[in-house]
C-alpha distance (Angstrom), angle and dihedral (degrees) to the residues before:
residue distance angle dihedral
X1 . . .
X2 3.77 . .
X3 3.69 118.5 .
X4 3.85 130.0 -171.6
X5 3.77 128.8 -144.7
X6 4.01 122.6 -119.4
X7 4.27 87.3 -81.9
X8 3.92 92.2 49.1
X9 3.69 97.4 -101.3
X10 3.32 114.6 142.1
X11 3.85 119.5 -113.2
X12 3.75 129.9 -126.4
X13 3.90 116.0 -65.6
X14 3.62 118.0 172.6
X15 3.76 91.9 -144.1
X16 3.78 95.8 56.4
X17 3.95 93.6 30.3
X18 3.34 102.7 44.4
X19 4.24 91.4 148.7
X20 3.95 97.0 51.1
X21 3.98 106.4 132.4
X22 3.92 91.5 19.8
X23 3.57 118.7 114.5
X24 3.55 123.9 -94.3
X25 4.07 112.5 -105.5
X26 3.37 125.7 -147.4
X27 3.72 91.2 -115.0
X28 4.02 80.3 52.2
X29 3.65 92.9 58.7
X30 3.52 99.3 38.9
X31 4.03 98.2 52.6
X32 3.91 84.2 42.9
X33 4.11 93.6 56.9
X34 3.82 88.6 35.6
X35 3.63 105.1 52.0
X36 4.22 102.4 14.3
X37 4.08 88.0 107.4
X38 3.84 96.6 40.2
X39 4.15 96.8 54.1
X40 3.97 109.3 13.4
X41 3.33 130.1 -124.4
X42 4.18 92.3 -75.6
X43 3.72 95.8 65.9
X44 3.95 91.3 31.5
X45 3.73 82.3 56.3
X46 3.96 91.0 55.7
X47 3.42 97.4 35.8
X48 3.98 90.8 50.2
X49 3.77 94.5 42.0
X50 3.91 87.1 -128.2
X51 3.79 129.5 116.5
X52 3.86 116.5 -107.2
X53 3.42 96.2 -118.7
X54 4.24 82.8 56.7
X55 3.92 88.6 60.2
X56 3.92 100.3 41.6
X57 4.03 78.2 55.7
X58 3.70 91.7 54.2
X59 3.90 100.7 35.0
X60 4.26 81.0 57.4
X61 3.49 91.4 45.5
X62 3.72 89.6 48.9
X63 3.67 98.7 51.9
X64 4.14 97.3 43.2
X65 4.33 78.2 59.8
X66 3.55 87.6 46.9
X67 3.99 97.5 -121.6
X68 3.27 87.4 130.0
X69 3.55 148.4 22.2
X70 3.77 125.1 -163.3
X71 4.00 110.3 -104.7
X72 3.73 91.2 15.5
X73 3.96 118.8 104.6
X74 3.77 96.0 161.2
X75 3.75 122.1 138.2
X76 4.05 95.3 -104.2
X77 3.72 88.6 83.9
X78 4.24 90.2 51.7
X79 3.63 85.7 49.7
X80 3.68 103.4 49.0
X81 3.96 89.3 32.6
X82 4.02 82.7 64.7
X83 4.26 97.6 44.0
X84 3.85 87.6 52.7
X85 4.08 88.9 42.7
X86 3.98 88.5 108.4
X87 3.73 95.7 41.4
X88 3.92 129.0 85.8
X89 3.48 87.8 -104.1
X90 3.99 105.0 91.3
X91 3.87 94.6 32.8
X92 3.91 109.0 59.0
């Protein structure tokens, strides 16, 4: 049974969610900067495997490291995305 929260995100399912808790990839990361503004956070949610609350987490914690900015889909945030590759940023 899928059930929603009081903003109409849905709420963990371990069918649909089956990476919640796992750390983020870089291929995670990547598809989740590329394609956040084409499909939204409910299919990014389903295509990720990750609750929507998980990725509004991540998109934050993205933009406070300045990987990405809201609007902006320029190659910058591919380039510094790949220098912090090793680093703790991309796998919380």
């Amino acid at each position: 049974m899928i059930e929603f929260d009081d903003y109409g995100r849905m709420k963990y399912n371990p069918e649909l969610h089956p990476n919640h808790g796992k750390p983020w990839t870089y291929e995670d990361t990547k598809y989740l900067i590329d394609w956040l503004e084409k499909i939204g956070y409910e299919e990014m949610s389903l295509a990720l495997g990750r609750t929507e609350s998980t990725l509004r987490d991540k998109v934050f914690k993205l933009r406070k490291k300045g990987l990405m900015k809201e609007g902006d889909k320029s190659i910058r945030h591919i380039r510094l995305l790949r220098r912090c590759e090793g680093e703790q940023i991309v796998t919380y």
